[in-house]
C-alpha positions as CSV (number, residue, x, y, z in Angstrom):
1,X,-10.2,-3.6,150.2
2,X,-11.8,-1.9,147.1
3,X,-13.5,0.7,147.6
4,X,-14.9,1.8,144.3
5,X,-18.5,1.3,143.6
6,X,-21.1,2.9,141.2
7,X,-19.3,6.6,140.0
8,X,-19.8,8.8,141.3
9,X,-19.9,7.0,145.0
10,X,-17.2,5.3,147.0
11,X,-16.6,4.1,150.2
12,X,-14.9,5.7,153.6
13,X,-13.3,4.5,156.0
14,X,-13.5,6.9,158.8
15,X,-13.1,7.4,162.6
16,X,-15.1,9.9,165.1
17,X,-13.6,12.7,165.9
18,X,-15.6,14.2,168.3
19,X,-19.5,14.1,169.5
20,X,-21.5,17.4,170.5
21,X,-25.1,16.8,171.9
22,X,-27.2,19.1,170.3
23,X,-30.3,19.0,172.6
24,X,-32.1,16.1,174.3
25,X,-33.1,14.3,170.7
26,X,-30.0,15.2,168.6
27,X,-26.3,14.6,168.5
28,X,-23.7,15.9,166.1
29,X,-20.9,13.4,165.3
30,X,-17.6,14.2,163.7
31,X,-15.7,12.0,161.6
32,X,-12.5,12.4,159.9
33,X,-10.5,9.9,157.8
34,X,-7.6,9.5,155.4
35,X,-9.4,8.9,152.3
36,X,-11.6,11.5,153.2
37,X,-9.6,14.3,151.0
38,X,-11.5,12.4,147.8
39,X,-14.7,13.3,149.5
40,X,-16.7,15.9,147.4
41,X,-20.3,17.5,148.3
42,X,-21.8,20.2,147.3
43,X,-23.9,20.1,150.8
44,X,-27.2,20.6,151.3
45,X,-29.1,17.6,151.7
46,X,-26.5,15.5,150.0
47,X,-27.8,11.8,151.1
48,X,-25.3,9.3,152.6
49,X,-25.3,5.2,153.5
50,X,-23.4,5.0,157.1
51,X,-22.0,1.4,158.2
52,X,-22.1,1.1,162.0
53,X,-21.2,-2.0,163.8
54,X,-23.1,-4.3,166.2
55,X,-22.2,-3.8,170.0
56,X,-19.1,-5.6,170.6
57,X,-17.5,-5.5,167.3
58,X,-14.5,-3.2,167.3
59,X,-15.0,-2.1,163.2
60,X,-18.3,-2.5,161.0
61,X,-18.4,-6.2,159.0
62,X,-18.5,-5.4,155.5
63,X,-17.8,-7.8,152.4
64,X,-13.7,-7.9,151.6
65,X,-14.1,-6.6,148.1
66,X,-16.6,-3.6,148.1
67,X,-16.8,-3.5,144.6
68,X,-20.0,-3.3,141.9
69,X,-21.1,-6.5,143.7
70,X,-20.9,-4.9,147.6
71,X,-24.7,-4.9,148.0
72,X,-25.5,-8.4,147.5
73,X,-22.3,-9.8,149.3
74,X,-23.6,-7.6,152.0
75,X,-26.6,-9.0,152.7
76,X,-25.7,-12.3,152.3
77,X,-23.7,-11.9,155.5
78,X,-25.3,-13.1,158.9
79,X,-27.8,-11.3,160.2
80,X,-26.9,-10.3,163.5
81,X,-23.3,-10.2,162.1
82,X,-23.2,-7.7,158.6
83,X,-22.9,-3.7,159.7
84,X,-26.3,-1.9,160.1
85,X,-26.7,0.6,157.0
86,X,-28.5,3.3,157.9
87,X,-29.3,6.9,155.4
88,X,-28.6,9.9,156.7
89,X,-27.8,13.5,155.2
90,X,-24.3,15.4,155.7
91,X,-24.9,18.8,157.5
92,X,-21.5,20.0,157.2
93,X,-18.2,19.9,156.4
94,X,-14.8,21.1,156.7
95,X,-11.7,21.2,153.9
96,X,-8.1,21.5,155.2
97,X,-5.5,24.3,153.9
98,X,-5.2,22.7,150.2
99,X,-8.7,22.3,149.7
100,X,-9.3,18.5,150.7
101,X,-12.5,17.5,153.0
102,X,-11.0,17.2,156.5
103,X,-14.1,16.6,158.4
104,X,-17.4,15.8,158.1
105,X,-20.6,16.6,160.6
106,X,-23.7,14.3,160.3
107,X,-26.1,14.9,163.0
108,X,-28.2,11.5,164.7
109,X,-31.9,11.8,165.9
110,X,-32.1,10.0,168.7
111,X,-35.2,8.1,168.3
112,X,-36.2,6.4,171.4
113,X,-32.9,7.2,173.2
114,X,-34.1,10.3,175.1
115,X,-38.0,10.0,175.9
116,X,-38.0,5.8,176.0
117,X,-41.1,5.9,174.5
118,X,-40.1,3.7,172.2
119,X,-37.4,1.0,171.7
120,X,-33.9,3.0,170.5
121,X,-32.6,2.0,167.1
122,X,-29.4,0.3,166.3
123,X,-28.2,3.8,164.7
124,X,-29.7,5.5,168.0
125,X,-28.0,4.1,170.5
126,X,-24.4,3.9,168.3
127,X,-24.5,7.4,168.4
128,X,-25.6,8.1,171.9
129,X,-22.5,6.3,172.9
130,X,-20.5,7.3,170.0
131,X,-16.7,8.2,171.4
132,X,-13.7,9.1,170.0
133,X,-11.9,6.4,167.7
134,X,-14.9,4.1,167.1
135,X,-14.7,3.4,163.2
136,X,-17.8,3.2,160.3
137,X,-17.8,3.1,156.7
138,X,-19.4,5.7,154.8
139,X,-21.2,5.2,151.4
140,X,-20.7,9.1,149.8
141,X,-20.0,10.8,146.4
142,X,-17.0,11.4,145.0
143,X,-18.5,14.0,142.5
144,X,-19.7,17.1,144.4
145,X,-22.6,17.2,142.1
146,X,-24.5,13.7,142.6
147,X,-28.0,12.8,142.0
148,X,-27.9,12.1,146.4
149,X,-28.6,15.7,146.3
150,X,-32.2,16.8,145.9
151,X,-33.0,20.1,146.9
152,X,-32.6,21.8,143.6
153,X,-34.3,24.9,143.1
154,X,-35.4,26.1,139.6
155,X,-33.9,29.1,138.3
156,X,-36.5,31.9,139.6
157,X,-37.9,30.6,142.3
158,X,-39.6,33.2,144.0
159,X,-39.8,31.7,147.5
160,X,-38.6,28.6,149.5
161,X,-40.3,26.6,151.4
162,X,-39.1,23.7,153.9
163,X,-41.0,21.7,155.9
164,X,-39.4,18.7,157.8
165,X,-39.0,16.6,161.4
166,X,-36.4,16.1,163.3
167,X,-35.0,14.2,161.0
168,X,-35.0,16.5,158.5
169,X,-33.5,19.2,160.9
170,X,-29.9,18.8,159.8
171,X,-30.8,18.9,156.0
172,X,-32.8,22.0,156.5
173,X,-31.1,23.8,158.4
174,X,-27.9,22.8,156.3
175,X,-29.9,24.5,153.3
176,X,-30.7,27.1,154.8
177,X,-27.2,28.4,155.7
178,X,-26.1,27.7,151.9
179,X,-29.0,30.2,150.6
180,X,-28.1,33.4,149.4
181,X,-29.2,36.9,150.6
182,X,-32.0,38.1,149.1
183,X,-33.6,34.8,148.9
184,X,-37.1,34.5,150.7
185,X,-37.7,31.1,152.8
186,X,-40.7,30.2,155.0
187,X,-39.6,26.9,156.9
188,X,-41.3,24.5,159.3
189,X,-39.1,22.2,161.7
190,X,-40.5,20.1,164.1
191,X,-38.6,18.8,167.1
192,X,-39.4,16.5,170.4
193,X,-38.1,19.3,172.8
194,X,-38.0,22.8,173.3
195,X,-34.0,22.2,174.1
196,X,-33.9,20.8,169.6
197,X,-34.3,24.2,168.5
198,X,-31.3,25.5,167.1
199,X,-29.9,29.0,166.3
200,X,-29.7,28.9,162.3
201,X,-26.8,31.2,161.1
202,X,-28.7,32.5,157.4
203,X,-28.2,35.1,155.1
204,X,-31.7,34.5,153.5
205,X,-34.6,36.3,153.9
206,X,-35.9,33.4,156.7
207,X,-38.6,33.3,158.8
208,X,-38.4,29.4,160.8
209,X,-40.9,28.1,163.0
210,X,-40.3,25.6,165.2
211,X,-43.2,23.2,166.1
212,X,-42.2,21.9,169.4
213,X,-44.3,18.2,169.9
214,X,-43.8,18.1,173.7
215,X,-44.9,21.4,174.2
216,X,-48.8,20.9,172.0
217,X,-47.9,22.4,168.9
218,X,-49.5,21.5,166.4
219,X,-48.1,18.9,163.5
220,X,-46.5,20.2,160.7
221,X,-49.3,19.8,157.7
222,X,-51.4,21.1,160.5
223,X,-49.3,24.7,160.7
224,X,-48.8,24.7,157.1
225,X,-52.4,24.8,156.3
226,X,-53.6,27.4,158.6
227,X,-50.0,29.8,157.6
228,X,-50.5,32.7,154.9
229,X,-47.4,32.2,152.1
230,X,-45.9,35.4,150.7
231,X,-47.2,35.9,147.6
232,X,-44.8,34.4,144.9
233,X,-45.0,33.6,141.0
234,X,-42.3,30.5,141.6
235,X,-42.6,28.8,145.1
236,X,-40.3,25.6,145.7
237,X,-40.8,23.3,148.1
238,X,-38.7,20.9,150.1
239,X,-40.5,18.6,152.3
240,X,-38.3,15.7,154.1
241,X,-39.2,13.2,157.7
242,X,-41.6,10.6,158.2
243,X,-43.0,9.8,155.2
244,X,-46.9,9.8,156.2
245,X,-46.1,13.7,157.2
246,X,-44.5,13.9,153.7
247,X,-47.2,12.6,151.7
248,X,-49.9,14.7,153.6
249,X,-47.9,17.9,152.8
250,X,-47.0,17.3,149.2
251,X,-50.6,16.8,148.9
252,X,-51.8,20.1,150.8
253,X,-49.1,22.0,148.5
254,X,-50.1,20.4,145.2
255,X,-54.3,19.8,145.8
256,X,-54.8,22.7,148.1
257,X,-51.9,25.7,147.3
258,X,-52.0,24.3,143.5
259,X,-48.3,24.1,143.4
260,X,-46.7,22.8,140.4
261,X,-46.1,19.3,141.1
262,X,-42.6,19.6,139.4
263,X,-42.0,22.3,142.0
264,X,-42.2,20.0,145.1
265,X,-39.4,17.5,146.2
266,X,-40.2,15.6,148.8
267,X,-38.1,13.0,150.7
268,X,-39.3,10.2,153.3
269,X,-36.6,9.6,155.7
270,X,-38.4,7.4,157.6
271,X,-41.7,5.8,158.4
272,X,-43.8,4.9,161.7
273,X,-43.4,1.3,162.9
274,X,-40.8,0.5,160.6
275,X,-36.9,0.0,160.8
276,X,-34.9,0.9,157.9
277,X,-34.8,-2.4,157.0
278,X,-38.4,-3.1,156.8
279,X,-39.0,0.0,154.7
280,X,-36.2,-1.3,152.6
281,X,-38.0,-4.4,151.7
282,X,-41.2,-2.8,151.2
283,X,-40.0,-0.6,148.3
């Protein structure tokens, strides 16, 4: 198999590890691999394409030749058949005593899994079953500094802020234990359940809310607008979910806090009533 495609990303083979529930809506899943070792990130909220197969299939269907021309020999498999691609963000990982990734942590939201309020993804219920040995492909950079890393900010920034779902958790909380002392965050993370919140090991200057749905608080753009911002010459802003919540808060940061456009980077995960694919297609 080739497994070169557009420098600086490649594919991986890899295997899980381990699994770790994380509260009733996330799970953290651990995958190691022997290619792994060419596996560079600088973190963050470095973006990566996971291949997971259908129920039944012992290995995700992927073309033979992953080279430049993977994409369209991937969709021109059966549907029903080809892996399901899904995007999600690394939150962590581990190098062994020479230096090489070992291990990587990418934690699942568990849409519709948990509450059954709505039907459970393909990516969902993968991971809610997810057990030791079961094999994906991975779609990450070889070059620790890739463009699938977008929270970048400017030299003198005065103060950080990150706003974000669920989905977003891992990414944010990922940034927030690279920051530096010293440095001055106000974040926003909203979760399903009381039980998401996580302890956030940081050595910034943090002050995290979490906006618990199930318990009435109050949605994200919501909290935002009515919260007083430290004063700061250079805010950043890192806003990343469901992309209706995105838009509504890059707007209130832009039109109503008059933040420099160029100042906010804003990601949509995902998007109400639509799979992956679906948003896929639209854009």
């Amino acid at each position: 198999m080739t497994t070169a495609v557009a420098a600086p990303f490649r594919f991986f083979s890899l295997q899980v590890v381990r699994t770790r529930r994380l509260g009733p809506s996330l799970v953290r899943v651990t995958f190691a691999g022997a290619d792994l070792h060419a596996f560079h990130s600088d973190g963050r909220d470095q973006s990566l394409s996971l291949f997971l197969p259908h129920p039944g299939q012992p290995e995700p269907v992927v073309p033979l030749e992953l080279g430049d021309g993977w994409w369209q020999g991937w969709r021109e498999l059966p549907d029903g058949i080809r892996a399901v691609m899904r995007s999600y963000t690394l939150r962590a990982l581990r190098r062994d005593a020479l230096g090489h990734t070992a291990e990587i942590d990418i934690d699942f939201a568990l849409h519709g899994v948990a509450s059954g309020a709505a039907p459970a993804g393909p990516a969902s219920r993968w991971a809610s079953r997810a057990t030791a040995g079961d094999r994906v492909l991975l779609l990450g950079p070889a070059l620790a500094d890739n463009r699938a890393i977008r929270f970048r900010p400017p030299e003198g920034t005065g103060l950080v802020v990150l706003c974000g779902d669920e989905t977003a958790v891992p990414a944010a909380t990922a940034i927030l234990e690279s920051l530096p002392a010293g440095t001055r965050v106000r974040a926003w993370l909203e979760v399903p359940h009381a039980g998401d919140i996580q302890d956030v090991s940081t050595e910034a200057d943090a002050e995290i809310t979490w906006l618990v749905r199930h318990d009435g608080s109050p949605m994200a753009v919501d909290a935002v607008r009515a919260a007083r911002l430290p004063d700061a010459e250079r805010p950043y802003v890192w806003i990343a979910g469901e992309s209706g919540q995105v838009k509504a808060l890059r707007r209130h940061f832009v039109t109503e806090r008059a933040v420099d456009r160029r100042r906010v980077t804003f990601v949509g995960y995902w998007r109400q009533g639509m799979t992956e694919e679906q948003l896929r297609a639209a854009e």
